[in-house]
C-alpha positions in Angstrom: -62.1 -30.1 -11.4 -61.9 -27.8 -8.1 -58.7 -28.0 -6.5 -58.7 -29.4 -2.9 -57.5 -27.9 0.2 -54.8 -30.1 2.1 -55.6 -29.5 5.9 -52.7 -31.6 8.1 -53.9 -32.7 11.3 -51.8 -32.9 14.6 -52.2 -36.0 14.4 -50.2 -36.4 11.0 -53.3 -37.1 8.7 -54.5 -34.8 5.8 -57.8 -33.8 5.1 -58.8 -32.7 1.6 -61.4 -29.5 1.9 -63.1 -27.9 -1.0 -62.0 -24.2 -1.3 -64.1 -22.5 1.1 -63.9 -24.5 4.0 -63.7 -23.7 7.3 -62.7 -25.4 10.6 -66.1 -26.2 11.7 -66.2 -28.5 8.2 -63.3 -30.5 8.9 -64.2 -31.1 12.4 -68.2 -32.1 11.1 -66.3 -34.7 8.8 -64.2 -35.9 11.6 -67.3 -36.5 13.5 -70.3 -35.3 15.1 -68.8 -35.3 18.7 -66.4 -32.8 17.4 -67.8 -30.9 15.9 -70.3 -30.2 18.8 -67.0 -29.6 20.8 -64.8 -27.5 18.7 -65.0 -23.9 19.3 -62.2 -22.2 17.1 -59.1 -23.1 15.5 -55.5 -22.8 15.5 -54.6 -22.2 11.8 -50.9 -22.3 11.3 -50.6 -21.1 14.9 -53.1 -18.4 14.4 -56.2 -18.6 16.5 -59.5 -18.3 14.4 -63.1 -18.0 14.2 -64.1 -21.5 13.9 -66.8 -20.7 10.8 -63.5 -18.6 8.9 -62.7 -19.8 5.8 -59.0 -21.6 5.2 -57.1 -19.3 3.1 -55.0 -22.2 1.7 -53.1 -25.3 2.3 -52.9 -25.5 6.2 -51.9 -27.0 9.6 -55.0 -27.2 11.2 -55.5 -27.7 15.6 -59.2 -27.2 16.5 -59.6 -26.1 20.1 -62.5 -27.1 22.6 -63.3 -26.2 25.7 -60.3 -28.8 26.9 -58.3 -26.3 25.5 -58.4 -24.1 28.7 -56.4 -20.9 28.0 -58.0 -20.5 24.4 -61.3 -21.0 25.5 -61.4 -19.0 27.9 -59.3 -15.9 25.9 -62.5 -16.4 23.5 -65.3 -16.4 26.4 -63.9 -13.2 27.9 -63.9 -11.3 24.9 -67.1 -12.6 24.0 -68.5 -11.4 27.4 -67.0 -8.2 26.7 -68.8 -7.6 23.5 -72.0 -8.9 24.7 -71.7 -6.4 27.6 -71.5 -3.1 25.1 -74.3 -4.7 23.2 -76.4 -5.4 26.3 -75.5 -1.2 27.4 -76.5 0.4 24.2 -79.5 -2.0 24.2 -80.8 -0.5 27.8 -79.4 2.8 27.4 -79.5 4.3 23.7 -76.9 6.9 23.0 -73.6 5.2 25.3 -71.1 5.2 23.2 -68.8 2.4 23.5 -64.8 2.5 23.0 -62.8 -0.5 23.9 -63.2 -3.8 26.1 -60.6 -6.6 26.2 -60.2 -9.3 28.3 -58.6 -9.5 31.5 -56.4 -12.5 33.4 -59.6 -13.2 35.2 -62.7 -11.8 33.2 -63.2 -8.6 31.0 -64.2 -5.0 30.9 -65.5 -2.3 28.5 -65.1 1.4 28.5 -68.6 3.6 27.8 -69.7 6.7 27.9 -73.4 7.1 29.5 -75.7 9.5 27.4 -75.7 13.1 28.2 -79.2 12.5 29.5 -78.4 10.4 32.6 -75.6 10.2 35.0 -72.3 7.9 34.6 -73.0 4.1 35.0 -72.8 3.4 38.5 -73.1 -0.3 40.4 -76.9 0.3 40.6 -76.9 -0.6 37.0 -75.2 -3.8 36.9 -77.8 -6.2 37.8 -80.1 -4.6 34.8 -76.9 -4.8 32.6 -76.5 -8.5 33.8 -80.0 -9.9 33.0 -79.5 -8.0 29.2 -76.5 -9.8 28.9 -78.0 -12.9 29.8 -81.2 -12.3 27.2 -78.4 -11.8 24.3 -76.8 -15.0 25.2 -79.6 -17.1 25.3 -80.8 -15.6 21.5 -78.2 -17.2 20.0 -77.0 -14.7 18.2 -74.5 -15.6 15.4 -71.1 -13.8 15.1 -70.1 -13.4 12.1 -66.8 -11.3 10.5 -67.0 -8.9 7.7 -63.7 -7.1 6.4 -64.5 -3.4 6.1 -62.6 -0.1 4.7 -61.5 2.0 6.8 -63.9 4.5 5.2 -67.1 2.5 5.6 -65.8 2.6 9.7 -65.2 6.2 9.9 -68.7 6.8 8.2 -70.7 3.8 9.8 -69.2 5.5 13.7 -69.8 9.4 12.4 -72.8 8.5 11.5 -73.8 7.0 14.6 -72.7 9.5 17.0 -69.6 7.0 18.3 -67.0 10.1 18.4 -64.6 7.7 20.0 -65.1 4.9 17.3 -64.7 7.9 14.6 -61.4 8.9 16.6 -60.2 5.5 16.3 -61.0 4.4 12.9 -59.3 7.4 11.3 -56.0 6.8 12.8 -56.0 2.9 11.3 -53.8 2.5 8.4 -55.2 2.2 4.8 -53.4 -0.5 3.4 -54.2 -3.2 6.8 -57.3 -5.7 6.6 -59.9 -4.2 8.8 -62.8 -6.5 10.3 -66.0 -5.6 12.5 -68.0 -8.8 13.7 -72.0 -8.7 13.7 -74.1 -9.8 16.4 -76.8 -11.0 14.9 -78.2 -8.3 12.4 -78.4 -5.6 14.9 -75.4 -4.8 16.4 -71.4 -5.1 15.7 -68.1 -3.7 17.0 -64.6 -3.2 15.0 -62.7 -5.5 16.4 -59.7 -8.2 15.2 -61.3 -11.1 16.8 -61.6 -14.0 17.1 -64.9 -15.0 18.6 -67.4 -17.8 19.1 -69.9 -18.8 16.7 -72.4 -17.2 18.4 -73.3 -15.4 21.6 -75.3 -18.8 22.6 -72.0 -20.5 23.1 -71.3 -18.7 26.4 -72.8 -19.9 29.7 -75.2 -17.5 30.6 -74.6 -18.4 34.4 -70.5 -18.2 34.2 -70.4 -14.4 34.6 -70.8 -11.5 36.8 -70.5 -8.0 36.8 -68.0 -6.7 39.3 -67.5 -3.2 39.5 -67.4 0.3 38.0 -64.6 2.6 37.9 -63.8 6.4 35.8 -61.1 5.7 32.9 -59.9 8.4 30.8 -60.3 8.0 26.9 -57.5 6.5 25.3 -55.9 6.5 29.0 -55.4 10.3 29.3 -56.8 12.2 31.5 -56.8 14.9 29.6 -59.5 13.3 27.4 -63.5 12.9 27.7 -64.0 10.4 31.2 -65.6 7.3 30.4 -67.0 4.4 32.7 -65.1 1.3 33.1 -67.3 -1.8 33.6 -65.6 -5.1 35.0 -66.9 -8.4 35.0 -65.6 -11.8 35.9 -65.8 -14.7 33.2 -65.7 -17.8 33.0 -66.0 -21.1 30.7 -69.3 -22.5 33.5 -70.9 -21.6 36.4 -68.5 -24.0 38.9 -65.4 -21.8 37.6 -67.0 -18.8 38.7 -67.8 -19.6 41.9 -64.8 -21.1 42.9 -63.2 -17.7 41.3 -65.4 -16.1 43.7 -64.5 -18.2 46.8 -61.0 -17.7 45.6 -62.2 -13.7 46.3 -63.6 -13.6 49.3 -61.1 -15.3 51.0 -58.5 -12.9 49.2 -60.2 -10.0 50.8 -60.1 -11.9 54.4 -56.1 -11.7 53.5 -56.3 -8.1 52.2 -52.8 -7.3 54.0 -54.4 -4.2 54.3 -57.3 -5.0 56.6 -54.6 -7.3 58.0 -51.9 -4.5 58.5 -54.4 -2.6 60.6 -55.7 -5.4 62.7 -52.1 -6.6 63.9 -50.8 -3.0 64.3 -48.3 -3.3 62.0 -48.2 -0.4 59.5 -49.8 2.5 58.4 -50.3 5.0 54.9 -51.5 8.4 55.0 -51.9 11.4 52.3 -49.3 13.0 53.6 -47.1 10.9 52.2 -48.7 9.8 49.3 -47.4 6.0 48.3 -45.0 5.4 51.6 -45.3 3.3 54.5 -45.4 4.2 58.3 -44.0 1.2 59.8 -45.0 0.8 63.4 -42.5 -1.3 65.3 -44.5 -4.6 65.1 -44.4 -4.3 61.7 -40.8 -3.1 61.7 -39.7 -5.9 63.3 -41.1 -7.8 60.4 -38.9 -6.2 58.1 -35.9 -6.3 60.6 -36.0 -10.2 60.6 -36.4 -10.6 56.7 -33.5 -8.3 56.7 -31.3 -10.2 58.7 -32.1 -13.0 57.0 -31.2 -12.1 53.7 -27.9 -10.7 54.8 -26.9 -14.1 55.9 -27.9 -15.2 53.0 -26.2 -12.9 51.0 -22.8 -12.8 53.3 -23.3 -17.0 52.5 -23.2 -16.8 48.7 -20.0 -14.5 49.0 -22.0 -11.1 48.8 -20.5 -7.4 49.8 -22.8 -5.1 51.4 -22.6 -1.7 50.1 -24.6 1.4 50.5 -25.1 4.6 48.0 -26.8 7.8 47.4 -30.4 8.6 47.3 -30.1 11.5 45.0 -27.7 11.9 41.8 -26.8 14.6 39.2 -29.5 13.9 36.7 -26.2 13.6 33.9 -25.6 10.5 35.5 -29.2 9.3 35.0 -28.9 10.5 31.1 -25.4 8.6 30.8 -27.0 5.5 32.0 -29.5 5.3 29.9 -32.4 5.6 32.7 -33.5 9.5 32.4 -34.5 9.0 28.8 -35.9 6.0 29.3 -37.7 6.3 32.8 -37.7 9.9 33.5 -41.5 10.8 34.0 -40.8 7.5 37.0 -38.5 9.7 38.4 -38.5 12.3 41.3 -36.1 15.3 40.5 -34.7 18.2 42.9 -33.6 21.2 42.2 -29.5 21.2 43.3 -30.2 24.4 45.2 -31.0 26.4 48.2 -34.7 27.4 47.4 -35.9 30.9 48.0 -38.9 30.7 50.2 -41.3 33.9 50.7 -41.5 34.8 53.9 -45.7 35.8 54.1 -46.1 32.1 55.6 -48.5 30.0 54.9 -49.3 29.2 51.4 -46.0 30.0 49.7 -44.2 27.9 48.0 -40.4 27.7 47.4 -39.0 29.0 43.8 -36.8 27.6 41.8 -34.1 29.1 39.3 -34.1 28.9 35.9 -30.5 28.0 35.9 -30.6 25.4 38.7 -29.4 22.1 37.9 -30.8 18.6 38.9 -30.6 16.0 41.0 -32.7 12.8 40.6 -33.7 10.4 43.5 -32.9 7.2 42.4 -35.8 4.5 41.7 -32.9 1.8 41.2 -30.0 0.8 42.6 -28.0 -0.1 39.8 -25.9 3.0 38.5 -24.6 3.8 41.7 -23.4 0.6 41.9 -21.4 0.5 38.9 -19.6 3.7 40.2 -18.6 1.4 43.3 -17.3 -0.9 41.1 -15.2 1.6 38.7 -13.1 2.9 41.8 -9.6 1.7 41.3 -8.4 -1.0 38.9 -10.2 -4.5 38.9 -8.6 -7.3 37.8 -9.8 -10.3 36.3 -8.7 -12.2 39.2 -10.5 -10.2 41.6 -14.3 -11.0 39.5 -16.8 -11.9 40.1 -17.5 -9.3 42.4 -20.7 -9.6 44.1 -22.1 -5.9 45.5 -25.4 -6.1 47.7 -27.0 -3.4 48.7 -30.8 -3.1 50.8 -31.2 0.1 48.4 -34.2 2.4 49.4 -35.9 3.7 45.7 -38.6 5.8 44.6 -40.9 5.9 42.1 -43.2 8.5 40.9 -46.2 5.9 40.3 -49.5 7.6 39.8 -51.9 8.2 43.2 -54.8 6.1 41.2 -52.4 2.9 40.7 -51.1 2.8 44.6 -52.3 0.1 46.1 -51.1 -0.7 50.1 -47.8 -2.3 50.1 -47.9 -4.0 46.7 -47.8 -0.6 44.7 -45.9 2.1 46.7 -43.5 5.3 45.3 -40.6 4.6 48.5 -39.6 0.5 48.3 -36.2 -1.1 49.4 -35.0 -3.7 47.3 -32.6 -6.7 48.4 -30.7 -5.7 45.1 -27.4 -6.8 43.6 -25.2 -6.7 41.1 -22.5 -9.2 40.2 -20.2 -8.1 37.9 -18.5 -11.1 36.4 -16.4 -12.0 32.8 -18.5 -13.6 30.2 -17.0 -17.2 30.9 -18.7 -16.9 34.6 -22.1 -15.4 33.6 -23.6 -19.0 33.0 -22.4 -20.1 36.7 -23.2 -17.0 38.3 -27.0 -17.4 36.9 -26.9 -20.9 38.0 -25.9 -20.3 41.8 -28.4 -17.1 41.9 -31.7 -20.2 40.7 -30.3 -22.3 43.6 -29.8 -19.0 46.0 -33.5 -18.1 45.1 -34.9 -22.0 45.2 -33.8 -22.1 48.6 -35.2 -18.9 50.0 -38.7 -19.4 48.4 -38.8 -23.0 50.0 -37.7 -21.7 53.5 -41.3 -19.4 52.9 -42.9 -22.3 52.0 -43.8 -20.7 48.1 -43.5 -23.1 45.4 -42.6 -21.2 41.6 -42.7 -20.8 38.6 -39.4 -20.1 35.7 -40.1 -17.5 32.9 -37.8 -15.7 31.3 -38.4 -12.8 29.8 -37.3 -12.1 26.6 -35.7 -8.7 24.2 -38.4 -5.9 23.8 -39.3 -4.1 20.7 -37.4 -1.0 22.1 -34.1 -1.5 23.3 -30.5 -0.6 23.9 -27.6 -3.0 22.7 -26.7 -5.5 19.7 -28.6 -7.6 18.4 -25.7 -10.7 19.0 -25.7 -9.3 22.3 -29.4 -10.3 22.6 -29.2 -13.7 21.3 -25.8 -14.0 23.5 -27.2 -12.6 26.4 -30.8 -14.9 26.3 -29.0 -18.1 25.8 -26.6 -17.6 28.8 -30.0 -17.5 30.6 -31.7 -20.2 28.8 -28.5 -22.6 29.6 -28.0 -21.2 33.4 -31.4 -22.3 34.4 -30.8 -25.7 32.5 -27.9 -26.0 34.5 -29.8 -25.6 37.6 -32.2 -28.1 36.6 -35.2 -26.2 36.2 -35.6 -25.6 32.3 -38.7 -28.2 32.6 -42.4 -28.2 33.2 -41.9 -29.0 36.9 -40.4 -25.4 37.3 -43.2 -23.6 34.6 -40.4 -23.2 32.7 -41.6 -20.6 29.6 -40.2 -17.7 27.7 -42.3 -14.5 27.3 -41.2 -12.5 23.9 -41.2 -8.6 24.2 -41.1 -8.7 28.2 -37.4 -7.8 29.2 -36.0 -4.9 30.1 -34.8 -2.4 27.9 -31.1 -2.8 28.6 -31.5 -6.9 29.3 -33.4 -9.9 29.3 -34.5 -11.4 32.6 -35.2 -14.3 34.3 -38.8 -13.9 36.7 -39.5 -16.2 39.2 -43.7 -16.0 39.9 -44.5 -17.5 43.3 -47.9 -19.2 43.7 -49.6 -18.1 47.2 -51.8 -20.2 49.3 -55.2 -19.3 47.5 -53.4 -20.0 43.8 -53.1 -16.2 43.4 -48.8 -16.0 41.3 -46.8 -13.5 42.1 -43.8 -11.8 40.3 -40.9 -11.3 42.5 -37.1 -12.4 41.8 -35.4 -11.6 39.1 -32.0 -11.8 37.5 -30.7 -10.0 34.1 -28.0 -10.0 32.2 -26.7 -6.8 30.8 -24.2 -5.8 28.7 -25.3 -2.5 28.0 -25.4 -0.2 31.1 -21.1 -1.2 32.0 -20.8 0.0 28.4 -22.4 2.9 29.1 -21.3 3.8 32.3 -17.6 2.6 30.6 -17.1 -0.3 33.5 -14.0 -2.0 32.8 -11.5 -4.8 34.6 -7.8 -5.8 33.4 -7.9 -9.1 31.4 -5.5 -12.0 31.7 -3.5 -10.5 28.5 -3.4 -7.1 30.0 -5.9 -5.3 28.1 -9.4 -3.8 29.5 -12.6 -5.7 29.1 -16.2 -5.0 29.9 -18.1 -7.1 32.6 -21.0 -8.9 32.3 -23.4 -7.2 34.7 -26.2 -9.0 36.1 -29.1 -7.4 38.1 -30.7 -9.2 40.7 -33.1 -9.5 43.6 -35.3 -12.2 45.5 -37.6 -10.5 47.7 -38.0 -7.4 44.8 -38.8 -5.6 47.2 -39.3 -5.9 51.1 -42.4 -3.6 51.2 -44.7 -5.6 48.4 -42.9 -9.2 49.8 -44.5 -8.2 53.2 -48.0 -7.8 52.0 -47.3 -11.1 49.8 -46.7 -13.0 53.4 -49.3 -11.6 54.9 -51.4 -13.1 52.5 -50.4 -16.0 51.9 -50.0 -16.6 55.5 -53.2 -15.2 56.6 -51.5 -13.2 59.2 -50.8 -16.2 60.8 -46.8 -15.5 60.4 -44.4 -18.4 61.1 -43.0 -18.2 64.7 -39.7 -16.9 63.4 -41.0 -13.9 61.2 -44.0 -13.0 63.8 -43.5 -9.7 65.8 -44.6 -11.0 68.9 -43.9 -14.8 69.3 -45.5 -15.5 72.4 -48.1 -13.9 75.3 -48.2 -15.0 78.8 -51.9 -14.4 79.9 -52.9 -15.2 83.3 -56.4 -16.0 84.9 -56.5 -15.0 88.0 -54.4 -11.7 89.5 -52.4 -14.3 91.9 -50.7 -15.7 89.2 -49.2 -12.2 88.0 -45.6 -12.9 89.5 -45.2 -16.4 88.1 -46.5 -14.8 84.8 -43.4 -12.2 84.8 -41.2 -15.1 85.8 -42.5 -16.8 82.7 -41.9 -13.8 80.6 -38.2 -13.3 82.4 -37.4 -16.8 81.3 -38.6 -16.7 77.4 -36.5 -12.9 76.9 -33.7 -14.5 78.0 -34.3 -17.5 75.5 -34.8 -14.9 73.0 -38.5 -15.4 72.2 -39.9 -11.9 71.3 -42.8 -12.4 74.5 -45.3 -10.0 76.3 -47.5 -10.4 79.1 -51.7 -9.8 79.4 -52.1 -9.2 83.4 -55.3 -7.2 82.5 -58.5 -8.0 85.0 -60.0 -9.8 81.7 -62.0 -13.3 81.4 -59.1 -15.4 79.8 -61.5 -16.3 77.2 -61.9 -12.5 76.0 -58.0 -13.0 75.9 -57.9 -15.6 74.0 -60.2 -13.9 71.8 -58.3 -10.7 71.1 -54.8 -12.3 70.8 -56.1 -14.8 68.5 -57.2 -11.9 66.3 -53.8 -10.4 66.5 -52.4 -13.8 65.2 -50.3 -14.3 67.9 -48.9 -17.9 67.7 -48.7 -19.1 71.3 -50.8 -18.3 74.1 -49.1 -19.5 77.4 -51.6 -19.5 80.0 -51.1 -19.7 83.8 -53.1 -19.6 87.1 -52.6 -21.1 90.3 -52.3 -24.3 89.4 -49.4 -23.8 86.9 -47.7 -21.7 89.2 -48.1 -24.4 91.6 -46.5 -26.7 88.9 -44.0 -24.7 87.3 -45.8 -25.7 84.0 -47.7 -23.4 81.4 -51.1 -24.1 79.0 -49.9 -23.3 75.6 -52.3 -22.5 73.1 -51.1 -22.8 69.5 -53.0 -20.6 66.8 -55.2 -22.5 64.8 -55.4 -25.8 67.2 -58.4 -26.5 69.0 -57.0 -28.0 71.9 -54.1 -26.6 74.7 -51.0 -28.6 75.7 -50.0 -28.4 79.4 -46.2 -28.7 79.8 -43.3 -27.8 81.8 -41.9 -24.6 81.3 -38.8 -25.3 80.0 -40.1 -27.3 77.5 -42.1 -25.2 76.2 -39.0 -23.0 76.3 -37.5 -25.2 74.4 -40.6 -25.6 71.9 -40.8 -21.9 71.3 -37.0 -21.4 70.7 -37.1 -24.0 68.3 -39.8 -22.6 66.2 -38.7 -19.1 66.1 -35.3 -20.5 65.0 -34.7 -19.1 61.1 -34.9 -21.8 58.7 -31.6 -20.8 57.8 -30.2 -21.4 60.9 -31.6 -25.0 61.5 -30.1 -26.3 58.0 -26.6 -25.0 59.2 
């Protein structure tokens, strides 16, 4: 008698399979609904071809196309194989290396044949309409488990050096699998997949772009040709994806940044920001308001070196970690030759070295070491609006988002281990109210230890449940808040708690974050005087809610469009007159708003008001006051509001008073 297979269902039933069963054969004897429906399978957790045999006694979760993040994990790496096949169909010899998917599609790296020139975005559309063809054949996918020897020799045998390169390096002794398309083609690859390439819509993808990508992502290696696509689970996904990017690029805070006159970047100074003094004022306002925020929650302002002896950076931990992040200096007076131009200044061989901090947090430790801190005296709260640098790569800097000079609203609260849990708890209700005074609604994740680290492994578990029980405390441990943890993703020395803002078009963004460490006081020997007269380490927790003020800029001018709210905008109001006799009741206007405070200028120009209108529209200016005769006459102004169709005539001081309440802080209306 064959023994049975039990297969338990979420649902608490048991199925009895014959050995050899897959997924697809429990869902056919469920019923023929689902089994049209089911794509793949969860078995014991694992996600699965839906046509791979059980290995055993299971727990069994088939996924359809309900099942939103799986199906879609499957789709784009489906698309992504079909896209190599659909290259090497069109253009025989491209060799093809590796193509995952991506939070919002896929991409594969290829090499073009030495006969023709890189892949370029002429080729797309051709690439497409193969793509498409595979799809609609239907072509089965189907795993094989391989040697690593039948790989090496199936790749060398086929010209695919990269393949070859790959294959060798895979150890022996680990279950190796390539998946067929059809009978013609296949690709190493650990899967899963669809059933067949027929189970993609052929209309729920495009081909974005092409960019050069180094072999195994050094650029001393061979340069390959990245292909990007979009994918998607039907076509209504992908064009509301690519809605969702064309009105991201009418936010680009880029385009934006040059249109309103408020910042600058040049090669000169590869990865930092000219701020011109609308945009400065920008920053000046979020500045302020974070200080009072800070000073509020029982903050101290501090402020520390840019550049440290790099011993300091190997002490903490950082210079072995982060080193090739870091800019380093010579501690010297460099010899320079005098011929001119061209020369470059020498360094000695027995110079030491300074490092230009990318973090604040060392340096702030030393603050806290100088004298003797007593229990009584924690937790001590030190703030500091820290300019860092990074050495990020010229190919990954991307406007404000991605720069090498950032300032961070950073702090660090050191604190006794019986605090850390309220500490956490008033930083979630600190953050919740800043991120509601910009209007963002959030997300809670907290990211837990990675595989390499520094510390214990009970001051891990210690560590990640003071964060788990903080944000309980604060009441957002819960589905409302997106509360989820994310294994490997914390910081070498601590886990972290990541609050992901969600932006006007649905686009998240990472920003706040808190940690808890344990490691860098130890290592940096930080110490207070406990209650029974011995020396005790503090907790240290890291912390910031903007990250960092350059990348939260461009976030706002995103999400906002421009359009800033009154209190953050670098010009509040213009007063624009439309005829020359007006000009002296405009400056009287203007006279009268400066001393309110409203950040106001005046357009006297010989212009048609509606060319004025025009232009300070585009400059997202959010009042227009406009006077003539009339309104002089009156003592009232036209105020035109950005984004309403219609103007309000009203007595100066009122809109005196309208203005000054808008560009009011939000901070400063709750108190």
């Amino acid at each position: 008698m064959t023994e049975l297979l039990k297969i338990s269902l979420p649902d608490g039933s048991v199925r009895e399979m014959e050995a050899g069963s897959t997924p697809a054969d429990v869902a056919a004897a469920i019923g023929p609904g689902l089994a049209k429906a089911a794509i793949a399978a969860r078995v014991d957790g694992e996600l699965r071809d839906i046509n791979r045999p059980f290995d055993g006694d299971a727990e069994l979760a088939l996924v359809t196309a309900r099942d939103e993040e799986d199906a879609l994990e499957l789709a784009r790496h489906d698309y992504a194989h079909v896209l190599a096949e659909a290259v090497q169909s069109l253009y025989p010899g491209t060799q093809i290396t590796f193509g995952p998917s991506t939070d919002d599609g896929f991409y594969y790296d290829v090499k073009a044949p030495e006969n023709r020139d890189p892949f370029s975005m002429d080729d797309l559309p051709a690439i497409e309409e193969e793509m498409r063809r595979i799809i609609k054949a239907d072509k089965p996918l189907k795993r094989e488990v391989w040697s690593r020897e039948q790989l090496i020799e199936k790749w060398e045998s086929e010209g695919e050096v990269f393949k070859a390169e790959w294959a060798k390096e895979l150890p022996e002794n680990e279950e190796l699998t390539v998946y067929w398309s059809g009978e013609d083609w296949l690709d190493m690859c650990r899967g899963p997949h669809l059933a067949s390439t027929g189970k993609l819509d052929p209309d729920a993808f495009k081909l974005m772009r092409v960019a050069g990508a180094y072999w195994r992502g050094d650029q001393k290696n061979a340069q390959l040709t990245r292909i990007y696509g979009t994918g998607w689970l039907n076509k209504k996904q992908l064009n509301a994806h690519l809605t969702r990017l064309e009105e991201a690029a009418k936010r680009d805070h880029r385009k934006l940044g040059r249109e309103m006159d408020l910042f600058h970047l040049q090669e000169e100074a590869h990865g930092s920001v000219f701020w011109h003094p609308k945009g400065y004022r920008i920053w000046r306002e979020l500045e302020a308001y974070m200080r009072r925020r800070m000073d509020n929650g029982g903050y101290r302002e501090i402020k520390t070196p840019q550049l440290m002896d790099v011993r300091q950076w190997e002490q903490s931990g950082h210079w072995g970690k982060y080193a090739e992040n870091m800019f380093a200096v010579p501690d010297m007076v460099p010899e320079v030759d005098d011929s001119g131009a061209g020369s470059h200044p020498s360094v000695a061989k027995d110079a030491d070295w300074m490092a230009i901090k990318p973090m604040n947090c060392p340096a702030h430790v030393l603050v806290f070491k100088q004298g003797i801190t007593s229990y009584r005296d924690l937790p001590i709260r030190l703030g500091e609006m820290g300019c860092c640098h990074r050495n990020e790569p010229h190919g990954a800097l991307h406007g404000l988002m991605r720069v090498r000079q950032f300032t961070q609203d950073d702090a660090h609260i050191f604190c006794t281990e019986e605090q850390v849990v309220e500490e956490v708890r008033k930083f979630c209700a600190l953050a919740d109210a800043v991120y509601k005074d910009f209007g963002f609604s959030y997300q809670v994740k907290l990211a837990l230890r990675p595989e390499k680290r520094f510390g214990s492994e009970a001051d891990w578990d210690k560590a990640e449940q003071e964060l788990r029980d903080a944000v309980a405390e604060a009441g957002m441990a819960n589905a409302e808040y997106g509360w989820e943890e994310l294994p490997g993703e914390g910081a070498f020395y601590a886990p972290k708690l990541e609050w992901h803002l969600t932006d006007a078009i649905g686009r998240t963004w990472q920003v706040g974050t808190i940690q808890g460490d344990r490691v860098l006081p130890d290592r940096l020997d930080a110490s207070y005087v406990g209650e029974d007269g011995e020396k005790h380490r503090p907790v240290m927790l890291h912390r910031a809610i903007f990250g960092s003020y350059e990348r939260f800029i461009g976030i706002l001018i995103e999400h906002f469009a421009g359009r800033l709210p009154v209190w953050l905008a670098p010009v509040q109001a213009v007063v624009a007159t439309i005829v020359s006799d007006a000009d002296d009741y405009a400056k009287e206007v203007v006279a009268k708003l400066e001393a309110a405070g409203i950040r106001v200028e005046s357009d006297l120009r010989n212009e048609k008001i509606n060319y004025k209108v025009r232009e300070h529209s585009h400059a997202k200016v959010p009042h227009l006051l406009v006077v003539g005769n009339r309104e002089a006459e009156e003592g009232t102004v036209a105020v035109r509001t950005l984004g309403e169709q219609q103007q309000k005539v009203m007595p100066l001081d009122e809109a005196i008073a309208m203005l000054k309440d808008a560009a009011t802080p939000p901070d400063l209306k709750q108190g």
